[in-house]
N, CA, C and O atoms as CSV, one atom per row, in Angstrom:
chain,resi,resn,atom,element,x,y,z
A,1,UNK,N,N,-13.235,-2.158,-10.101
A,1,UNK,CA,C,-12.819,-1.782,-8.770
A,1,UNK,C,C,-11.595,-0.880,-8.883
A,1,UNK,O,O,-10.826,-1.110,-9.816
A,2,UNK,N,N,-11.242,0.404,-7.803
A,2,UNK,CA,C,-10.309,0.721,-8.019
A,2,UNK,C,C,-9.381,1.006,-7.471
A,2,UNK,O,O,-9.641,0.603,-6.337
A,3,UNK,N,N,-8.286,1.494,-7.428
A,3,UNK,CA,C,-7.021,0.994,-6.540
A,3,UNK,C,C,-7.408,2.199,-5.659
A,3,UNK,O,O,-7.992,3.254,-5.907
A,4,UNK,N,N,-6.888,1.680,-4.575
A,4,UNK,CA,C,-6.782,1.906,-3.190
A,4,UNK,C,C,-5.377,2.748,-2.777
A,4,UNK,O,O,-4.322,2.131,-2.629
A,5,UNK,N,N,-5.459,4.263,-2.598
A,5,UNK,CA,C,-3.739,4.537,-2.473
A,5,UNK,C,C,-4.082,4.606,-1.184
A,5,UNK,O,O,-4.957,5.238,-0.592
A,6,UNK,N,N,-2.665,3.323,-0.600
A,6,UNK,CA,C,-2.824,3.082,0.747
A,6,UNK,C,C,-2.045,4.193,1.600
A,6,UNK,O,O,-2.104,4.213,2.830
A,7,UNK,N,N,-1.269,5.166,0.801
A,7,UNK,CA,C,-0.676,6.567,1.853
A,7,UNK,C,C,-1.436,7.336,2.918
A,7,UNK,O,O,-1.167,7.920,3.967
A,8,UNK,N,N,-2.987,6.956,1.847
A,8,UNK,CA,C,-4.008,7.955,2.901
A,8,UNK,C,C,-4.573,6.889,4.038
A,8,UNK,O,O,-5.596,7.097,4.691
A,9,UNK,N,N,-3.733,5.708,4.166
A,9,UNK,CA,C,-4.677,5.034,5.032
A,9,UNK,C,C,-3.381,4.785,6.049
A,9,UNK,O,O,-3.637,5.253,7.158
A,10,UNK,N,N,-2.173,4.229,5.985
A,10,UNK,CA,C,-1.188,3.970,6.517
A,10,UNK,C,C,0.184,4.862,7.021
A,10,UNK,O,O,0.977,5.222,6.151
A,11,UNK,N,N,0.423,5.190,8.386
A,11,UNK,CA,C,1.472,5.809,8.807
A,11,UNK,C,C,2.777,5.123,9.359
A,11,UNK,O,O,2.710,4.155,10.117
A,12,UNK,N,N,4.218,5.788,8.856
A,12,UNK,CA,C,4.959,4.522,9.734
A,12,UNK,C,C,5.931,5.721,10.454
A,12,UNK,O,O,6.877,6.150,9.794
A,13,UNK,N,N,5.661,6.291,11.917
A,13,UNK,CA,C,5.788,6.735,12.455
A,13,UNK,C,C,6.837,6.621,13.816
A,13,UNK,O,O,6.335,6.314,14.897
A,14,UNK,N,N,8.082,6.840,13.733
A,14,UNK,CA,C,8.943,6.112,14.959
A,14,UNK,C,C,8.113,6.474,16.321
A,14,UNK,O,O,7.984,5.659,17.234
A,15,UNK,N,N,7.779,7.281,16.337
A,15,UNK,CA,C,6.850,7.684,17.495
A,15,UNK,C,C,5.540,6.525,18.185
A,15,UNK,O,O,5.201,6.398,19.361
A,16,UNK,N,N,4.958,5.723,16.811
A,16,UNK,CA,C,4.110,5.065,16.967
A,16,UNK,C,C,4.620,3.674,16.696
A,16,UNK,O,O,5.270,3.361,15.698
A,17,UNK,N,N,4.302,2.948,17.576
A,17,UNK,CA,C,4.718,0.992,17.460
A,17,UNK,C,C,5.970,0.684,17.058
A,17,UNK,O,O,6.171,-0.340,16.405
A,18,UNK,N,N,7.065,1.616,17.429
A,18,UNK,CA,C,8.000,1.626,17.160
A,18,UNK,C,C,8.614,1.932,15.388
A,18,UNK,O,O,9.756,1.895,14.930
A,19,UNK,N,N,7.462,2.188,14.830
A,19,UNK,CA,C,8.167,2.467,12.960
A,19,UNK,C,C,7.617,2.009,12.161
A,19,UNK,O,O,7.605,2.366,10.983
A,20,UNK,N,N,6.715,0.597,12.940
A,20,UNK,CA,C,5.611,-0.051,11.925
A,20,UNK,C,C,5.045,0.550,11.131
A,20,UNK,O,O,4.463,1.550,11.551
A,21,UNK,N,N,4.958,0.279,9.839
A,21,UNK,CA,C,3.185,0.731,9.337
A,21,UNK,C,C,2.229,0.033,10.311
A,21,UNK,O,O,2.046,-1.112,10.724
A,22,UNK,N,N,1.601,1.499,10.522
A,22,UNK,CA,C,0.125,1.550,11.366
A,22,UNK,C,C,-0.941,1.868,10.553
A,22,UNK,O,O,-0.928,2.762,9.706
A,23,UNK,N,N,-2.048,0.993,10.860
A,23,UNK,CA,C,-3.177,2.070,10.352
A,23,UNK,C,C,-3.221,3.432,10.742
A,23,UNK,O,O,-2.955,3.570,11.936
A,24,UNK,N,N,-3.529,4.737,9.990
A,24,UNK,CA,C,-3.595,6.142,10.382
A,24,UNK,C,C,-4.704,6.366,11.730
A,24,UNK,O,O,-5.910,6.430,11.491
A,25,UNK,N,N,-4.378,6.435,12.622
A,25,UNK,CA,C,-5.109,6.881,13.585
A,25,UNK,C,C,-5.168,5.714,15.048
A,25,UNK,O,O,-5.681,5.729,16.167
A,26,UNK,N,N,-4.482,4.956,14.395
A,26,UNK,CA,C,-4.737,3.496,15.384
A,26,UNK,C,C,-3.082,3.427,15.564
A,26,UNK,O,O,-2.236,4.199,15.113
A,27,UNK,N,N,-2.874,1.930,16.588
A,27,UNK,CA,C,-2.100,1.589,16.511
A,27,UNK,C,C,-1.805,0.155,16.157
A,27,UNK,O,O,-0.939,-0.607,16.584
A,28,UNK,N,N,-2.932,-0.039,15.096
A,28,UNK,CA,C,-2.750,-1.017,14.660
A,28,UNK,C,C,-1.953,-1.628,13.815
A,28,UNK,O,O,-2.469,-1.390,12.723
A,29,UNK,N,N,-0.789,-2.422,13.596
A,29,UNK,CA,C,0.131,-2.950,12.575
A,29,UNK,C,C,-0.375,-3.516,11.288
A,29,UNK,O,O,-1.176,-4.445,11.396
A,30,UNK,N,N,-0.050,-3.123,10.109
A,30,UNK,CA,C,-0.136,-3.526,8.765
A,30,UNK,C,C,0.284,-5.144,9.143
A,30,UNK,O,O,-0.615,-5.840,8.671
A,31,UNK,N,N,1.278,-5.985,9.796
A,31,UNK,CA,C,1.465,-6.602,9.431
A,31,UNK,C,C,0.464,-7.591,10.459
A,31,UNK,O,O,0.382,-8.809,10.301
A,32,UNK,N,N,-0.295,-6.808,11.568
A,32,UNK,CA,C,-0.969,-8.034,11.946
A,32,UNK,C,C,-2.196,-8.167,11.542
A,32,UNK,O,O,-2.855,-9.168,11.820
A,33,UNK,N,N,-2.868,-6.728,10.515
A,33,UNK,CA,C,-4.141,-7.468,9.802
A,33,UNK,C,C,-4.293,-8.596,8.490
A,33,UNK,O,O,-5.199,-9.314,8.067
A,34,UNK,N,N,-2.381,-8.219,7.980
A,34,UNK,CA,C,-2.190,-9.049,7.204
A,34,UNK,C,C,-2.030,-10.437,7.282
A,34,UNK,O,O,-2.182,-11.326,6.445
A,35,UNK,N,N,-1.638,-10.443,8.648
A,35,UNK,CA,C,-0.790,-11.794,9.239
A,35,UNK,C,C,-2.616,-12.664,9.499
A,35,UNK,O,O,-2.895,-13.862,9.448
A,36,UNK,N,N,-3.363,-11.671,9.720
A,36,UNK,CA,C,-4.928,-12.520,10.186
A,36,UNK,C,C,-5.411,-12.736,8.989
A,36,UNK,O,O,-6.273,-13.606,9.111
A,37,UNK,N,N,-5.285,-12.299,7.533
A,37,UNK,CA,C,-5.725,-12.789,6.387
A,37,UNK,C,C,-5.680,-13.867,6.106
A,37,UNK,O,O,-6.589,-14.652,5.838
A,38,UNK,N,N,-3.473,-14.135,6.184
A,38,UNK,CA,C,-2.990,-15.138,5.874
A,38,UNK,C,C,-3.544,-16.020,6.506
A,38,UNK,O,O,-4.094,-16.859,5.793
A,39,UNK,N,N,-3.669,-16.263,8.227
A,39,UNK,CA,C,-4.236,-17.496,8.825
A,39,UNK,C,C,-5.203,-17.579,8.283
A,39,UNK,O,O,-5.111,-18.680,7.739
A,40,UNK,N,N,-6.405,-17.050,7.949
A,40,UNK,CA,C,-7.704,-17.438,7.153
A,40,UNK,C,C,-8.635,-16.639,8.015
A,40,UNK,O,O,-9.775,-17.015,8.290
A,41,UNK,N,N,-8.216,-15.771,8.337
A,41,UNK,CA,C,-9.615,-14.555,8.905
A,41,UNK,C,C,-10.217,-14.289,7.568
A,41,UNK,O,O,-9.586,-14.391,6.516
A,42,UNK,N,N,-11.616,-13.900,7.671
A,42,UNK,CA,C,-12.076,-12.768,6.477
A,42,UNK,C,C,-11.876,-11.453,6.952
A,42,UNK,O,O,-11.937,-11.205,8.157
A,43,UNK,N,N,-11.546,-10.243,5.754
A,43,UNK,CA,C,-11.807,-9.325,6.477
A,43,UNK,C,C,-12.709,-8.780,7.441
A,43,UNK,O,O,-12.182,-7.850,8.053
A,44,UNK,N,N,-13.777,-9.004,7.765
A,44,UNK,CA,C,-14.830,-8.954,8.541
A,44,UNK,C,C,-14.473,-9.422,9.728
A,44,UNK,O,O,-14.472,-8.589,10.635
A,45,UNK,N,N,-14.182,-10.465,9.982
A,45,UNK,CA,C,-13.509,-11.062,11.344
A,45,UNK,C,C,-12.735,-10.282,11.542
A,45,UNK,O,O,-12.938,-9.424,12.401
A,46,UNK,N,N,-11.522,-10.321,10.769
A,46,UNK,CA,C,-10.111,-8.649,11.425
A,46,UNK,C,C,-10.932,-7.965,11.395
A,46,UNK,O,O,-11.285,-9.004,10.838
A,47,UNK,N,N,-12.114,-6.851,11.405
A,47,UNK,CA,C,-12.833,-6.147,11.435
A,47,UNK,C,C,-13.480,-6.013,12.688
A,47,UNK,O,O,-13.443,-4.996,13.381
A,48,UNK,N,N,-14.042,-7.010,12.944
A,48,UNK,CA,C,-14.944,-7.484,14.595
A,48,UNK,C,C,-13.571,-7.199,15.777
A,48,UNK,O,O,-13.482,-6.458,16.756
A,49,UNK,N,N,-12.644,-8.144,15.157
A,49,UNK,CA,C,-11.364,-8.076,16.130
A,49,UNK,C,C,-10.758,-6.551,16.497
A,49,UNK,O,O,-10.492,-6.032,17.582
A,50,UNK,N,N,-10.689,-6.213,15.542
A,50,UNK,CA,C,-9.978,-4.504,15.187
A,50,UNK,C,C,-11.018,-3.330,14.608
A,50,UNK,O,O,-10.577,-2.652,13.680
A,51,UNK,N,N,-12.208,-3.075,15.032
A,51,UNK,CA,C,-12.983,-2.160,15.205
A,51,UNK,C,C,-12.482,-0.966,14.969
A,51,UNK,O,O,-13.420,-0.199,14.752
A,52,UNK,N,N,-11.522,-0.458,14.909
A,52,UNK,CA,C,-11.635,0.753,14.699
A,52,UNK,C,C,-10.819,1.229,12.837
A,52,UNK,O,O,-10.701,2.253,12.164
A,53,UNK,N,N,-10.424,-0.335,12.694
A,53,UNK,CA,C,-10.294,-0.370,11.349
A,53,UNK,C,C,-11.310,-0.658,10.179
A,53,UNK,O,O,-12.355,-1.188,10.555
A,54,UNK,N,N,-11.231,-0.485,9.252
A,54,UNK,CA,C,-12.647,-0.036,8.242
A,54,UNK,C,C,-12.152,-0.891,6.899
A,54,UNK,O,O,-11.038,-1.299,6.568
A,55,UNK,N,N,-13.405,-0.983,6.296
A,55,UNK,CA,C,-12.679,-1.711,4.965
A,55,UNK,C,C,-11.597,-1.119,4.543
A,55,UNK,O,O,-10.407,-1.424,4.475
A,56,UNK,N,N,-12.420,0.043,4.194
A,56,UNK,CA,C,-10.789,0.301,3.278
A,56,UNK,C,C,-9.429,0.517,3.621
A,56,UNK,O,O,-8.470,0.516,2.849
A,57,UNK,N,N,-9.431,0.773,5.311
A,57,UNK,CA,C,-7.813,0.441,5.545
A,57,UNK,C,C,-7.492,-0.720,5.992
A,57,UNK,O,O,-6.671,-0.913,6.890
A,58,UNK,N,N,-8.276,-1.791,5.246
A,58,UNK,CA,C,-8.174,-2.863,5.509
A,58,UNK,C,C,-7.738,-3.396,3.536
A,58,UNK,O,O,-7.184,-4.436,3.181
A,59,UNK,N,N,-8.036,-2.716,3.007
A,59,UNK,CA,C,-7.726,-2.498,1.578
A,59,UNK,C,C,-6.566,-2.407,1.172
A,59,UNK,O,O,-5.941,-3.284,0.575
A,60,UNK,N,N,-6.062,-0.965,1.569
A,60,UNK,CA,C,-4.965,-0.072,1.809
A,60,UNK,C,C,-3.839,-1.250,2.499
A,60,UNK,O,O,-2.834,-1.569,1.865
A,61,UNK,N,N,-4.089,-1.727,3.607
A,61,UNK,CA,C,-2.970,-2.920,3.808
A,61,UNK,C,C,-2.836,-4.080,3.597
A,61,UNK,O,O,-2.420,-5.012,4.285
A,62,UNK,N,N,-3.285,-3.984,2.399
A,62,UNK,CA,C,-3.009,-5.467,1.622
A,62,UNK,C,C,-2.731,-4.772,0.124
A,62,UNK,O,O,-2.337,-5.443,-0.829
A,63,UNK,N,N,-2.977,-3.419,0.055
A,63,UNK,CA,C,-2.354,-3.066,-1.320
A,63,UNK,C,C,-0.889,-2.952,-0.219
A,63,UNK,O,O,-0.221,-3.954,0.036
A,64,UNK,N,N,-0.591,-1.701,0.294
A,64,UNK,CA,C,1.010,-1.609,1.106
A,64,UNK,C,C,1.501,-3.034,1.022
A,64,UNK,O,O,2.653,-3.152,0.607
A,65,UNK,N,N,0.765,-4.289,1.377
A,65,UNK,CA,C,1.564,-5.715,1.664
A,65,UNK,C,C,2.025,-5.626,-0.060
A,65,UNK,O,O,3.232,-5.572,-0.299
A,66,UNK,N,N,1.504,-5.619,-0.675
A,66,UNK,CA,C,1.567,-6.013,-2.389
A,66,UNK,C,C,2.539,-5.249,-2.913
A,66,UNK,O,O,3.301,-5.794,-3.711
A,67,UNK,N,N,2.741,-3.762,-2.571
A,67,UNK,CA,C,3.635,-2.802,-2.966
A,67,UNK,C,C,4.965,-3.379,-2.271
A,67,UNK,O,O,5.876,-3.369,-3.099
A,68,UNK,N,N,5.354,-3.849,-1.094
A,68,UNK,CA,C,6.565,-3.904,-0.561
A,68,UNK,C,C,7.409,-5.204,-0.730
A,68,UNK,O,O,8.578,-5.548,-0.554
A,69,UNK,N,N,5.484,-6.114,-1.435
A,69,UNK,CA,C,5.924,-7.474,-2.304
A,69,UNK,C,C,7.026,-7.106,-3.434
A,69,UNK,O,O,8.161,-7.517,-3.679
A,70,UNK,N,N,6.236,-6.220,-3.960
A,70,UNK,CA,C,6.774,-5.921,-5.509
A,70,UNK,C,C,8.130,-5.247,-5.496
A,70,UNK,O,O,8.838,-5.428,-6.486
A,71,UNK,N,N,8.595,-4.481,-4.492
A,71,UNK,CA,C,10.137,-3.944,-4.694
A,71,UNK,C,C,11.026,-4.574,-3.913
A,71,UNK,O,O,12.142,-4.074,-4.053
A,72,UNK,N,N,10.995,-5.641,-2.994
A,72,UNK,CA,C,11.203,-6.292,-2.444
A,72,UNK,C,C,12.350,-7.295,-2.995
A,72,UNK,O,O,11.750,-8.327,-3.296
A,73,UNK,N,N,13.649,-7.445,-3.246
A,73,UNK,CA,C,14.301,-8.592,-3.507
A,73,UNK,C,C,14.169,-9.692,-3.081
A,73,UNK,O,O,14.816,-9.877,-2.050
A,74,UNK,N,N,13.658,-10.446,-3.392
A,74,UNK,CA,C,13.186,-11.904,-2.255
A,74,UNK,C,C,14.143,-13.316,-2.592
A,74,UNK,O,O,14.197,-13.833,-3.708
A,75,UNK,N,N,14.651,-13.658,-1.754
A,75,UNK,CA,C,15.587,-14.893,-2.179
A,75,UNK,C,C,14.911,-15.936,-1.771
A,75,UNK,O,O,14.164,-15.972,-0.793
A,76,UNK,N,N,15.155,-16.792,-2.502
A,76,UNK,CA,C,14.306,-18.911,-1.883
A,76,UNK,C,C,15.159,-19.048,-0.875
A,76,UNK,O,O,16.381,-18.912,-0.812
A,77,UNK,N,N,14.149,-19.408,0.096
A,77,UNK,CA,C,14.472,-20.147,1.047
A,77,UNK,C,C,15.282,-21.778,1.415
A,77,UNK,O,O,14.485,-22.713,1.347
A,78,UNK,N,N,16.386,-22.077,1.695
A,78,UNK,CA,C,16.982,-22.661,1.887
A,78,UNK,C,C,16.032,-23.761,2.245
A,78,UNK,O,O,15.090,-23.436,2.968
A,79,UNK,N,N,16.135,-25.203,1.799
A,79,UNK,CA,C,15.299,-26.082,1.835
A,79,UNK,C,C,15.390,-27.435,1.858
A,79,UNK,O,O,14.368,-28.121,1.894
């Protein structure tokens, strides 16, 4: 399988949703197809839900989630 460069799929546009990454052409948020993974959607379900998004920018924002994982300083949560 091969990687997915999510630039051609994702815009983060002050103009659009306020700055979010959007899917390109939508105004759909990276973080709420991600946020429907996490609860336990399949992609297919975010798909039915969000129609005008497609596999692969459904790809594309879960590679972007993974990329912003990876440069990301992340501290533990207080517990």
């Amino acid at each position: 399988m091969s990687c997915i460069n999510w630039q051609n799929f994702i815009v983060i546009d002050p103009e659009i949703h306020h700055g979010e990454p959007c899917i390109k052409g939508t105004r759909v948020p990276v973080a709420i197809l991600v946020g429907n993974i996490a609860d336990g959607m399949t992609i297919n379900e975010v798909i039915q839900e969000y129609p005008q998004v497609t596999h692969e920018s459904m790809r594309a924002a879960l590679a972007y989630a993974a990329d912003v994982v990876r440069q990301d300083i992340l501290f533990p949560l207080a517990g």
